[in-house]
N, C-alpha and C positions, 0 to 999 in steps of 0.2 A: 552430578545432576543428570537426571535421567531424559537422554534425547527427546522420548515422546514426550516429554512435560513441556519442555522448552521448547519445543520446534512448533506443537501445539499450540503453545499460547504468543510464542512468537506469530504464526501463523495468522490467527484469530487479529491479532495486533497491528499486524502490518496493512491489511486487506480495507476493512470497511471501516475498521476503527472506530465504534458504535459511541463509544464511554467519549466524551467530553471533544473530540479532535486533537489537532495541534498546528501551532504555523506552521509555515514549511515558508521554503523558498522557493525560487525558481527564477528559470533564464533560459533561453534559446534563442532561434532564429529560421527565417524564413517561410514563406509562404504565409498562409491564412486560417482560420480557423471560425468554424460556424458556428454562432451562440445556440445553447440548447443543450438538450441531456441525452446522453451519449452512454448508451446500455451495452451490457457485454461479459465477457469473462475473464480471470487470470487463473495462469497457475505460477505456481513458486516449488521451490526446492530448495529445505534449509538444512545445511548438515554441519556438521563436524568432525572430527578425524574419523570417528569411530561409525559413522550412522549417520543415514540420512531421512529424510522426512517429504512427500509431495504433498502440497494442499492442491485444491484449486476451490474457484467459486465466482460469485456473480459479481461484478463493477461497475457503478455508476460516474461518472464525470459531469458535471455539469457547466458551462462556460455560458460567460453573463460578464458582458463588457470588460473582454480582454484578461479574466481571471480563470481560472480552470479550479475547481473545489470536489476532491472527492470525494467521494460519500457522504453528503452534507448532511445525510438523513441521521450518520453514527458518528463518520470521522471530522470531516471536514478540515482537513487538511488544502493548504489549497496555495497556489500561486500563479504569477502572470503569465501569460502567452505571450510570446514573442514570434513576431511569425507565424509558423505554425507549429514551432516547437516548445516544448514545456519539462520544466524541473519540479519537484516535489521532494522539498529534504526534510527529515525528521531528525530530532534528536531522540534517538532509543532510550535514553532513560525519562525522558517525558509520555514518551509514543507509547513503549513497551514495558514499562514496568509496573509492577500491579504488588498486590499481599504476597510475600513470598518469592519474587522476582523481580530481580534489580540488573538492568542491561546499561551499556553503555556503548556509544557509535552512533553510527550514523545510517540512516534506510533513505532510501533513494529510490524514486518513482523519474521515469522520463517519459516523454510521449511525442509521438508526430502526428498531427492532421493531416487530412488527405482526402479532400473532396466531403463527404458524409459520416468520415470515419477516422479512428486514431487507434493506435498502436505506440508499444513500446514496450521500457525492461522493469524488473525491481533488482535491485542491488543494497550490497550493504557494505559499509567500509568500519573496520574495527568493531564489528560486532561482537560484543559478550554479554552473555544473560549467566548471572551467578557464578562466573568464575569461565562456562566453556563458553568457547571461542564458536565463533557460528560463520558459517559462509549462506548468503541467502542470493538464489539467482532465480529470473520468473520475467513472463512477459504475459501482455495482454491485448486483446482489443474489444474494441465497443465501437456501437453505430449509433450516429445520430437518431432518437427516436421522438415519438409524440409522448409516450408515459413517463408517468411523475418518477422524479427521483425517490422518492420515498415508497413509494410501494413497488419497485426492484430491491432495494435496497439489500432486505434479506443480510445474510452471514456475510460478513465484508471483509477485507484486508485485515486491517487493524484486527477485528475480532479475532481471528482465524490466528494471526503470529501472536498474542496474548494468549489463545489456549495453547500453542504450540510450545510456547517459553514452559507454561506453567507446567505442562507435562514433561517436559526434558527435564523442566527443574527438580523432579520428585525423586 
């Protein structure tokens, strides 16, 4: 499987995750968290033994009674706040797998509030798209803003590790 297919559409996949969402979970702790949509960027970096891959691009969060939902516009992935902290799990072969690309593991979003604004990582535990083994690491942050979620929205997580996959995959 060729890195740029995979890492590509992994990429594409993880980020805004346009095509359908998924549940996620989540948990944390401490402090508080402002309702509202929360604009911003991430980058990641997916490799494998051999090669490696940077995406970045733009991130929407949105938080609306104790829930955090990313990219409600593509992905909507989404779970509770706790605190001020927050989880977002995926199952990779829900999340990330498309025609040609079949993953398996787990991706993982965390996040902390903090006044107007949140930060945090993406990770991945047992990630394999079509056989290679993948390590995925990346953080981001976003500010609390007045603009709609959906017209930031643009090329997102999820989209970004879905072309990443697909291209490694080739």
């Amino acid at each position: 499987m060729g890195l740029f297919k995979a890492s590509a559409a992994l990429s594409a996949l993880l980020f805004l995750g346009a095509c359908g969402g998924g549940g996620g979970t989540s948990s944390g702790g401490g402090g508080t968290a402002q309702s509202g949509t929360y604009s911003g960027t991430f980058s990641i970096t997916l490799a494998t033994t051999v090669n490696s891959q940077d995406e970045s691009g733009a991130i929407v969060l949105v938080v609306n009674g104790g829930v955090v939902t990313r990219d409600p516009a593509s992905d909507g992935s989404s779970g509770s706040v706790a605190g001020s902290s927050f989880t977002i799990s995926n199952e990779a072969g829900a999340f990330l797998s498309q025609t040609g690309v079949n993953c398996s593991g787990t991706v993982t979003q965390t996040g902390t509030f903090a006044g107007n604004s949140v930060s945090g990582s993406f990770s991945a535990t047992g990630l394999v798209c079509n056989g290679t083994a993948f390590k995925l690491t990346g953080s981001y942050s976003a500010t609390l803003s007045q603009a709609s979620a959906t017209a930031k929205a643009g090329r997102g997580f999820k989209q970004m590790m879905r072309r990443a996959t697909r291209q490694s995959s080739d």
